[in-house]
N, C-alpha and C positions, 0 to 999 in steps of 0.2 A: 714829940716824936717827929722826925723828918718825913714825909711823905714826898713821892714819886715831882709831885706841882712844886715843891721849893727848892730842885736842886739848881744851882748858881744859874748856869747858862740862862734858865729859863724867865728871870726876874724880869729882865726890860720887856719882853713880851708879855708879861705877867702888869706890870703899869702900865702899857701901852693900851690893854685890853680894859684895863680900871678907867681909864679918862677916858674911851669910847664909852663904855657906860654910863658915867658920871654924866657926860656930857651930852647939848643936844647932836640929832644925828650928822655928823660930818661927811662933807661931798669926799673929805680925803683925809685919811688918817697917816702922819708922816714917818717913816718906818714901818708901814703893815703893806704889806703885798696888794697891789690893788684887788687879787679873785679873793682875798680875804676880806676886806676892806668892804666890798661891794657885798660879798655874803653876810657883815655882821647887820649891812644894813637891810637887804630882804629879812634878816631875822628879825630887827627891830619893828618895821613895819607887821611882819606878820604877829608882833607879838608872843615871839616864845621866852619863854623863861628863862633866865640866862643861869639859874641855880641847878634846877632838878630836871634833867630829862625826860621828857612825857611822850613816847614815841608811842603810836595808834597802835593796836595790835588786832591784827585781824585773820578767822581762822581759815580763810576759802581761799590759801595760794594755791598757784599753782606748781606739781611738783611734777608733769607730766610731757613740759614742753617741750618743743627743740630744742632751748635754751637748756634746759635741767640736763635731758636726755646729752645732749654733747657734753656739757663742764663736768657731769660727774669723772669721766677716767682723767678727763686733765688735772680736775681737782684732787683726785684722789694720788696720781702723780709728786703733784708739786708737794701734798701733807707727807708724803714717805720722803722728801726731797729734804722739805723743813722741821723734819720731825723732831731734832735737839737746838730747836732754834724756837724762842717765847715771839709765834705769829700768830694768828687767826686768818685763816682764809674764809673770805665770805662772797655769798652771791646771792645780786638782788634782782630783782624784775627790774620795767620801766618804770615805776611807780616807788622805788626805793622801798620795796617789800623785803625781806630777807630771807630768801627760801632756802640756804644752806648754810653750814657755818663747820666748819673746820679747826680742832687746836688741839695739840697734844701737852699741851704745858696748862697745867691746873691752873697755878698762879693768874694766868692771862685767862684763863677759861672763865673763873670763878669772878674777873674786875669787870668780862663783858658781861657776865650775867646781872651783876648791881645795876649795869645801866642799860640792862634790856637789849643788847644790841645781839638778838639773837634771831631765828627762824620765826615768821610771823610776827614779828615788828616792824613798821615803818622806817626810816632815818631819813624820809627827805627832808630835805630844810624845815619848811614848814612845819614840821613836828619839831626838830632838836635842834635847829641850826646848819652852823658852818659844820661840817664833817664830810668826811673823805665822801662817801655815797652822796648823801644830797647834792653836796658843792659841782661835784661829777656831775651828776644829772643835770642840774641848773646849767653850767655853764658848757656841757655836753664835751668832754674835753678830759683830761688827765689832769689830779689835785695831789698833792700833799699834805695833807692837813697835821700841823705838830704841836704838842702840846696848848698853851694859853691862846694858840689859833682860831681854839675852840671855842666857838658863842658860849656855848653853857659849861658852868664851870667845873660840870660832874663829867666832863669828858677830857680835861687839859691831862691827865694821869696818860693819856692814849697817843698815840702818832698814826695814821692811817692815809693809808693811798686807795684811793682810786679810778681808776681805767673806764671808761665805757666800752660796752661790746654793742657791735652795730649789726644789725643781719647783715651778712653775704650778699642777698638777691635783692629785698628790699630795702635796704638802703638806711632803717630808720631804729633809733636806740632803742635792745630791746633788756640791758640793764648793767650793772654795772658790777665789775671783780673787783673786792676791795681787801685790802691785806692790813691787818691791824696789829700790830705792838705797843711796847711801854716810848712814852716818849722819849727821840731823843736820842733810839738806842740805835734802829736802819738809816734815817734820812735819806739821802735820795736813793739810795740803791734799793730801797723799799717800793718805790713809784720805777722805778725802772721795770722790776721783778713782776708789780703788777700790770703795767701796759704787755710786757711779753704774753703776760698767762692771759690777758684779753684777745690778743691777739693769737696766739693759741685754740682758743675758746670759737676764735669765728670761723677759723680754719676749719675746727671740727665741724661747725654748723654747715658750711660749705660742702664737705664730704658729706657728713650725714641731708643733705637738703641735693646735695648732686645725688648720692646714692639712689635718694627717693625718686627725682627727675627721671632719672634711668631706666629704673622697674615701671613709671609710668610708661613714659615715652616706650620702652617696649612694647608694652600690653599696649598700649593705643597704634604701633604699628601691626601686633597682631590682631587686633580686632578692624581691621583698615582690610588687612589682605584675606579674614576669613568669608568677607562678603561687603556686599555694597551696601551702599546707605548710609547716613547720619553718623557720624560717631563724634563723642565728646572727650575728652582726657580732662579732670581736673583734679587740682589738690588747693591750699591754702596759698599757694603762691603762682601756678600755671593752672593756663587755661588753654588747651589744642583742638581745633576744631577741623576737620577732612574739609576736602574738595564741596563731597556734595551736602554736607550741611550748610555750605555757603551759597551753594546753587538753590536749595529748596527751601531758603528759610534765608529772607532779608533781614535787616539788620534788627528791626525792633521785635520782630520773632527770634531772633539768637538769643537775645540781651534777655527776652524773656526765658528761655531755654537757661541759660546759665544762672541767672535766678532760683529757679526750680530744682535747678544741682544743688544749691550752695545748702540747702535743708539736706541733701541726704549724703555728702558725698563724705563725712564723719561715720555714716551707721559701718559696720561690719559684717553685717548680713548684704546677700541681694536682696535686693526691691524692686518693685516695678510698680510707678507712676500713672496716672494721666493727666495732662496740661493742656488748659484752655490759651492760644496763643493770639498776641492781637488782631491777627491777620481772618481767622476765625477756623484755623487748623486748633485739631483736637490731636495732640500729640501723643505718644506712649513712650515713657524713657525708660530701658533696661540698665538700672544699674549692679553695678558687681565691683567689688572693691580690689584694690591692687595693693600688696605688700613688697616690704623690702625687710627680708627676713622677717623677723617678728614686729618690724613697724608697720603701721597703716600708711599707705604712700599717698593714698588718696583713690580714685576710680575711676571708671569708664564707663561711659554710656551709651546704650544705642538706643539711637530714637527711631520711633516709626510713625507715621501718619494713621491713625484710626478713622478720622474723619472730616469731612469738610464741610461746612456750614453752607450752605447756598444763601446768597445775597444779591443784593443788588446796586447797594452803594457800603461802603467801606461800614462794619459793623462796629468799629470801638468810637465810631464820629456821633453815636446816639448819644442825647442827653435827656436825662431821666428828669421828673420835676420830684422836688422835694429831696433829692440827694448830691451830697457834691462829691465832687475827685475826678485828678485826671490822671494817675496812675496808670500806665498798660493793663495790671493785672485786673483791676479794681473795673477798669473803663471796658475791658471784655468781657465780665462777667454781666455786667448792668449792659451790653448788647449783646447775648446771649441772652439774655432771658427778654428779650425785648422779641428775638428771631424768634423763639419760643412761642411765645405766645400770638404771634404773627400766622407762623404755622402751625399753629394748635396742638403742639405738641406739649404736652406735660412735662414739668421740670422738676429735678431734686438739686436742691439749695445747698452745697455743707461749708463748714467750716467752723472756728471758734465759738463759742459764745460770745454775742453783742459785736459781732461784724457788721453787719446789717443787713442780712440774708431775706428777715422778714419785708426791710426796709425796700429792696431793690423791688419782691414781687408787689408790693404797695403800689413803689414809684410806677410799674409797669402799668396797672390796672388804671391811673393816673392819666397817663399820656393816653390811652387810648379809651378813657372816658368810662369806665366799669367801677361800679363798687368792689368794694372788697372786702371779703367774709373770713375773718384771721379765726382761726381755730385753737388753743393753746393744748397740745395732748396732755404736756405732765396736768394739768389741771381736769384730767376726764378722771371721775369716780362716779362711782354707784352704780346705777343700770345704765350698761353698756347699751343696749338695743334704743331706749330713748335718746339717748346722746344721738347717737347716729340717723333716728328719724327725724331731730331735729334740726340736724344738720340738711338731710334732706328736703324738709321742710322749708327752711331759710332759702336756701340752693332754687327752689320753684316758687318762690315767692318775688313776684316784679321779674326785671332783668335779670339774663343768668348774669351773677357776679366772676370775678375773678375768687377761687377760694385758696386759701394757706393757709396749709395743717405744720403750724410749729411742734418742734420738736418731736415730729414723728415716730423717731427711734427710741421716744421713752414708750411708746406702745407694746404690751406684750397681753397673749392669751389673747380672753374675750372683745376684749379690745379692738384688737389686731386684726383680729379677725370680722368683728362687726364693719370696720373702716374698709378691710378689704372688699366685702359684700357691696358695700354703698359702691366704691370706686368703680364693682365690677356691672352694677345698674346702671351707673350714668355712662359707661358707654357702649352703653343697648340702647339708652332712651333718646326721646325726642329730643332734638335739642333747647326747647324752651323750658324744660325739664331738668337738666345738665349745666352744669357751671360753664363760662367760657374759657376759662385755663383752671390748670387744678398746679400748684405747686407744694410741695414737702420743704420742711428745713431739716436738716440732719445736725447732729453735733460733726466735730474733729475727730474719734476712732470709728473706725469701721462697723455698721451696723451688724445688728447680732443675726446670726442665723434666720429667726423668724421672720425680721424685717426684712432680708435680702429675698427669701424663699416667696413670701407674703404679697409685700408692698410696693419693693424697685421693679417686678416683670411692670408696671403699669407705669413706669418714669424710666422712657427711653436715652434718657442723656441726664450725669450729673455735671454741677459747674461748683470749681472751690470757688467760695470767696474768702480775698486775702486779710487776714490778721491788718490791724493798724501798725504793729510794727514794721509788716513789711511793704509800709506805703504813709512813711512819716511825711513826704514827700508831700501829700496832700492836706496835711495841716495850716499852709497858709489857703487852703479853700475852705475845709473844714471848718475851722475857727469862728470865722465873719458868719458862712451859715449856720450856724448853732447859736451863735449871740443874737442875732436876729429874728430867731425863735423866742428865744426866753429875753431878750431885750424889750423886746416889741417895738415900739416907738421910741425908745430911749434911743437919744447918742451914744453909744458903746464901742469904743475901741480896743486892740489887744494891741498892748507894746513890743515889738524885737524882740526887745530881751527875753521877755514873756513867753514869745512863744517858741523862742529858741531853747529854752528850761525846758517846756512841753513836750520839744524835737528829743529829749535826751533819756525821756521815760519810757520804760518798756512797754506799760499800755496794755498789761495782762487783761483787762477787761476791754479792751478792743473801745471802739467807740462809743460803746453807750457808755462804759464809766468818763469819757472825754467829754461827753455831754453832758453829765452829771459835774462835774468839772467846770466849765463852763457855765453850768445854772449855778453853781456854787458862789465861782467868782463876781456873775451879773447880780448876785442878792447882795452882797459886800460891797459893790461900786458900780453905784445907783447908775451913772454917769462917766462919762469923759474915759481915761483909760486905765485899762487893768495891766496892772504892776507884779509882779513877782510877789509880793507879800500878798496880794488879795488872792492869791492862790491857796487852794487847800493845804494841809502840813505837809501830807507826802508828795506833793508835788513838788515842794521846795526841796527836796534830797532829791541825790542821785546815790544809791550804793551799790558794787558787784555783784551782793549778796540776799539772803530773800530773811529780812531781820524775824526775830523772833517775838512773840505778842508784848513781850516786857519789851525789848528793845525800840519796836513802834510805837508803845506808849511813852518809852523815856522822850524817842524824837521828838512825838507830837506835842509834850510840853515844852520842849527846848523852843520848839520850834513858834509856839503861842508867845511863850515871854518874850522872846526877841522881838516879835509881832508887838507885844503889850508897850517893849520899852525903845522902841524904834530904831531896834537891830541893835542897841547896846550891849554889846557882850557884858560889860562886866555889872549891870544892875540885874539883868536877865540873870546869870548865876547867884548872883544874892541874892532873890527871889528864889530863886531854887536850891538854894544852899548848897551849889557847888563852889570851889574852888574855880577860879581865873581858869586855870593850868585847864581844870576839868573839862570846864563849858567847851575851851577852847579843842582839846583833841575830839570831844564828842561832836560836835560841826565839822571837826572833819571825817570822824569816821563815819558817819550817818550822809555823809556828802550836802550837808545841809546849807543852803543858798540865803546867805544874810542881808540886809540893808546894813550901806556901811554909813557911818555915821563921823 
């Protein structure tokens, strides 16, 4: 039987493609187009298969964005346009993900499905090859891809164009419109059809992305003429700042300002904020979201001044002992609690788990020479009343210490109320009696009723401290100070590379799992420098998604063998009794960081 890949024209492309295989990889293949030429060789290198298409399939696209939100009426356009005509209209993110697919013609419907070139497949190169999408993407530009053009040979049946779309405002590719037929049958008036519909596609984004500019830039000039003071406009793409939030807030107070937006200016409800700022302004930011029709256009904020630190020399220039970073956010929270306890005021601590809330009031009690008496609440059971005498107890024994009652906000009941008792005696009593600062650590939600009613009237000022993610910035100080810890006298280095993998992890447990991290990789290499493999498994991936306990445990053995076999993909899969093909999409879907070999 004749199939679609033997009709006549296609042969000399059809040997041209066999001696590239055959053969080793050539700087130039004569008769092959150079952007084909050059794509069979990234495919060679990366290693795809030139038989069976193995394209990643992953289920977290996104189907919500500018990009979606504009191409669906184009796209739905152009499918009423080509409706007795055997196309596929498709549309991919920047990552050659496939979040739409388009085709009224069974025939073509039913060839894209054998080879997976549907919604939630990948098609960059490095998954399947030369093909319209990848090729686009790689060489950011308008392709042709026809028949035996095809690196793998389950795709030569196909002819496919595609266009890159580029945002409007920013500047930078955010994926690509790609039109597919039987080979052979459009040629170039196919890659024509598809740069228009891209270019189409940005036009919308433009409208739909001016639209939203609009309804902000409104609302930010009426909230400018309802009253004075601070006001913000932002969204994912602008940022508008008034007169006098330039007058009352220098540059490294905006910068943290806008920071502080970029967590709330998605929610849909109003909010209201408070931000500690490096300057040692305690800000309050009202936001309230802006629409454009039923889109979110982004929101506005107004900020007010709550309060002002009194100092005497610049507060974020304190350096704590025993902690590092030089982050704004990070560097006014650790002078903050420094002024604190300076002026004897009581502090509550919050933020994530394993920030290092406990760590700062340590560092404090440190620089100014106090013990410190840490408390762990979740750890209080049994009789309530002896806990708390013994706390008193310790508290008039020797020097008042510095004390910090972790995790405050797991207190309820008896508890709560024994702790408030004590709090409300030590400031009646002597002071040799009485601690010399008292600080709380809170979690990241809102204390409950009890604790708020209870425990905050006695902690006049709270201070966040920030998440590691948003102070990755501080990892090349981090790093040396945590090795040094668990290093001890060893020579211990971390590599770039190393820690540039580090920079790319979310860091859901903040820095104490970064420290655990770190003691991980100093027990593995005893000496000299730490490398990318001496890291734990999951820190050699990077994936969008938050994997499932099977899917952690399949990494963390992909991730061992590679380890065991010196990053060999292909002994590492015999060892695991995958397929070549296998190992290989799974290091990429797991974003898993290999030794090349």
């Amino acid at each position: 039987m004749t199939t679609r890949g033997d009709r006549p024209g296609a042969q000399p492309m059809r040997r041209l493609r066999e001696m590239f295989l055959s053969s080793a990889p050539l700087p130039e293949v004569p008769g092959v187009r150079d952007v084909i030429s050059a794509s069979w060789r990234r495919a060679l290198a990366n290693r795809v298969d030139s038989e069976a298409p193995d394209p990643v399939f992953v289920t977290d696209r996104d189907e919500e964005s500018l990009l979606v939100h504009s191409a669906t009426p184009v796209l739905a356009n152009l499918s009423e346009e080509m409706a007795n005509h055997p196309v596929a209209i498709l549309l991919t993110d920047a990552d050659g993900l496939v979040v739409s697919r388009l085709s009224t013609d069974r025939a073509l419907t039913s060839g894209l499905d054998t080879i997976s070139l549907a919604p939630g497949y990948s098609y960059a190169e490095e998954s399947v090859g030369t093909n319209g999408i990848g090729t686009a993407l790689e060489c950011q530009k308008s392709v042709l891809v026809s028949g035996f053009e095809h690196f793998n040979g389950r795709l030569t049946e196909f002819e496919c164009a595609g266009a890159p779309i580029i945002h409007p405002i920013r500047g930078h590719l955010v994926g690509v419109l790609d039109l597919t037929s039987w080979a052979e049958t459009s040629g170039p008036l196919l890659l024509t059809l598809a740069r228009t519909t891209a270019k189409r596609i940005e036009e919308a984004m433009l409208a739909s992305t001016g639209a939203r500019e609009l309804s902000l830039f409104r609302e930010y000039l009426a909230s400018c003429q309802r009253g004075s003071g601070a006001i913000l406009a932002v969204n994912q793409d602008v940022v508008m700042v008034n007169s006098h939030a330039e007058e009352l807030y220098d540059v490294t107070d905006r910068a943290a300002l806008i920071t502080h937006t970029a967590d709330l200016v998605g929610s849909t409800k109003p909010v209201t904020v408070v931000a500690d700022l490096p300057s040692g302004v305690v800000a309050r930011l009202e936001y309230r979201p802006v629409y454009s029709g039923s889109t979110l256009a982004g929101g506005v904020f107004r900020v007010k001044n709550q309060a002002h630190t009194r100092r005497g020399a610049r507060r974020s220039e304190v350096q704590l002992p025993g902690v590092a970073g030089n982050n704004p956010q990070w560097r006014q929270a650790c002078a903050t609690a420094d002024t604190s306890f300076a002026e004897r005021n009581w502090l509550a601590l919050s933020g994530e788990s394993g920030v290092g809330k406990a760590a700062i009031a340590q560092a404090v009690a440190l620089r100014h020479g106090r013990r410190a008496l840490v408390v762990d609440c979740q750890a209080v059971a049994g009789d309530h009343e002896e806990w708390a005498e013994d706390l008193a107890d310790d508290v008039a024994r020797g020097e008042p210490p510095v004390v910090v009652i972790r995790r405050a906000d797991a207190l309820t009941g008896d508890a709560l109320q024994r702790l408030t008792s004590l709090l409300t005696s030590w400031q009646g009593a002597p002071p040799e009696r009485t601690p010399a600062w008292v600080v709380i650590t809170l979690g990241e939600e809102p204390a409950g009723s009890d604790v708020q009613g209870c425990l905050m009237p006695f902690f006049a000022h709270t201070v966040e401290v920030p998440p590691l993610r948003h102070r990755l910035d501080d990892l090349p100080h981090l790093v040396p100070h945590l090795l040094a810890r668990h290093a001890t006298s060893r020579p211990l280095t971390m590599s770039d590379a190393c820690l540039r993998q580090l920079m790319r992890l979310p860091w859901a447990g903040n820095v104490r799992r970064l420290d655990q991290v770190v003691a991980e990789a100093a027990r593995r290499r005893r000496s000299g420098t730490i490398e990318i493999p001496d890291l734990p498994a999951e820190c050699r991936t990077f994936t969008r998604r938050q994997l499932t306990k099977l899917e952690a445990i399949e990494r963390d053995a992909i991730v061992h063998s590679l380890a065991a076999n010196r990053g060999n993909k292909e002994r590492a899969a015999a060892e695991l009794g995958m397929s070549r093909a296998t190992i290989y999409r799974k290091i990429r879907a797991f974003g898993i960081v290999a030794e090349h070999t």
